[in-house]
C-alpha positions as a printed NumPy array, in Angstrom:
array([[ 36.644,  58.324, -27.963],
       [ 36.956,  55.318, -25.661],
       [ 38.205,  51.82 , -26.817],
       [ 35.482,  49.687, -25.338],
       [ 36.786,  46.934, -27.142],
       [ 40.393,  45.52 , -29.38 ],
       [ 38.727,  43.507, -31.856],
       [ 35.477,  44.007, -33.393],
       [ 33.539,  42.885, -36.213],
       [ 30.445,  44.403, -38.119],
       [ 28.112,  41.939, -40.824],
       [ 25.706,  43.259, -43.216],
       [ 23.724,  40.189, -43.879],
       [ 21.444,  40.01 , -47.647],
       [ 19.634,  36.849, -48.79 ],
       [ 22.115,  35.686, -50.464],
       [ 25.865,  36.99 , -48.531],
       [ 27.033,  38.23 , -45.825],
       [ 29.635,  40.777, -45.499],
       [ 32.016,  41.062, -42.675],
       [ 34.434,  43.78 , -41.625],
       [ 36.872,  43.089, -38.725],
       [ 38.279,  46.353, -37.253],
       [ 40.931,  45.812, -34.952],
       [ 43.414,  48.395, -33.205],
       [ 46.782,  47.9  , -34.062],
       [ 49.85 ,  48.038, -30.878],
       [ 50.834,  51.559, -32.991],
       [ 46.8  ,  53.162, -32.05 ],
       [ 45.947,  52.5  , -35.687],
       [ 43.072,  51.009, -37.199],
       [ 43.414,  47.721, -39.198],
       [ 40.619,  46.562, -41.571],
       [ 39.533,  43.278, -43.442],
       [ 36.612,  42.571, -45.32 ],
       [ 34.954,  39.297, -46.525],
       [ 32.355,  38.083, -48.178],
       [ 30.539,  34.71 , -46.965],
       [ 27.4  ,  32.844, -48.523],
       [ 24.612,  32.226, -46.462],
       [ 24.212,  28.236, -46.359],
       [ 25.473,  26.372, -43.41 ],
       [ 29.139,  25.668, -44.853],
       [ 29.489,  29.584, -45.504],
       [ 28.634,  30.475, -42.176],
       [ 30.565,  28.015, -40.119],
       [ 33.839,  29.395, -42.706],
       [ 32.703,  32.967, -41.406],
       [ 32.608,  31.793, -37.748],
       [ 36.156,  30.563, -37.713],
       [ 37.263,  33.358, -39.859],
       [ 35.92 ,  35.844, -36.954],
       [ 37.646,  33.281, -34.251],
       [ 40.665,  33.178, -35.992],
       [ 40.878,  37.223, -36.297],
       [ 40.403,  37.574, -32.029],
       [ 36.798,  38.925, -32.897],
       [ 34.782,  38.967, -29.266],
       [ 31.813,  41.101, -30.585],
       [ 29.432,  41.224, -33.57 ],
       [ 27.046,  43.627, -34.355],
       [ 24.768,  44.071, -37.022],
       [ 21.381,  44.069, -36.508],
       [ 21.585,  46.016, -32.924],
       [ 21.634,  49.453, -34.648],
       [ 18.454,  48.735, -36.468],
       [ 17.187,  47.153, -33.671],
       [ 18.218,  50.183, -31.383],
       [ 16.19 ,  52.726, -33.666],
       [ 13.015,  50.586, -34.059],
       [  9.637,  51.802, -32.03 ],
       [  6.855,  49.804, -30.204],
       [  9.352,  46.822, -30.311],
       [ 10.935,  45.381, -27.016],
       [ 14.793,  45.737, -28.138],
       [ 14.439,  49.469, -29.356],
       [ 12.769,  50.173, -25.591],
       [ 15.589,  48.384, -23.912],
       [ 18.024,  50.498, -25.97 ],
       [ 16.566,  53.452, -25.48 ],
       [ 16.298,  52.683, -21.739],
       [ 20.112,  51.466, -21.097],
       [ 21.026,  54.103, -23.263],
       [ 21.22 ,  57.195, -20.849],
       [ 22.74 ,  55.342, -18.392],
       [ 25.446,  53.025, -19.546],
       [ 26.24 ,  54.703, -23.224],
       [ 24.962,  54.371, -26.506],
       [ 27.7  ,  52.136, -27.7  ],
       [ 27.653,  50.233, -24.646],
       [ 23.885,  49.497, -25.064],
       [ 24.353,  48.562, -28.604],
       [ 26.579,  45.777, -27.083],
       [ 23.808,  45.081, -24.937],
       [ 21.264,  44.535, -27.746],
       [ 23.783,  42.371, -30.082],
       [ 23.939,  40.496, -26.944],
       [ 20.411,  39.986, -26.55 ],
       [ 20.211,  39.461, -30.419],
       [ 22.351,  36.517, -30.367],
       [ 20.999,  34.811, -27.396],
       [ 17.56 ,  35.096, -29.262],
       [ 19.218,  33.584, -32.729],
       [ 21.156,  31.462, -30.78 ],
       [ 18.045,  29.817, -28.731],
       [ 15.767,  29.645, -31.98 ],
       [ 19.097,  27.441, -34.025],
       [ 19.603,  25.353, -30.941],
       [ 15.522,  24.138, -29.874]])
């Protein structure tokens, strides 16, 4: 399997938490993982975003693999289109990507 990337971090997000797993390959080849739980109000989240900064994280996913298996919906045709030609794991990066310039633009206007 190809390393696409050192550092990586995965959230399952509920109403009221959100759980984060940082997976990060060690110098050895191994597999290192840490898992936190964060609230969901403003203070939580900012706590999570320096807790992913601090760790090295440089990409999220979450809701790209649910996006990715969705029909009739504009992310799960861009997966399934990028897909066959760049990877599936590299067009799950694509669609966090995409994700997170869409939450990003909706928090920011």
């Amino acid at each position: 399997m190809d390393i696409l990337y050192e550092t990586v971090a995965g959230l399952d997000v509920h109403q009221k938490t959100v759980v984060a797993c940082v997976r990060k390959r060690q110098l050895q080849g191994k597999l290192s993982e840490q898992v936190q739980t964060f609230g969901t109000m403003t203070g939580d989240l900012l706590r999570l975003s320096d807790w992913l900064l601090k760790e090295g994280v440089t990409h999220v996913t979450e809701a790209a693999w649910a996006a990715s298996r969705t029909k009739n919906t504009y992310l799960g045709a861009a997966y399934r289109r990028l897909a066959p030609r760049r990877g599936k794991k590299r067009a799950l990066v694509a669609i966090g990507h995409t994700l997170l310039v869409i939450v990003y633009r909706i928090l920011t206007s």
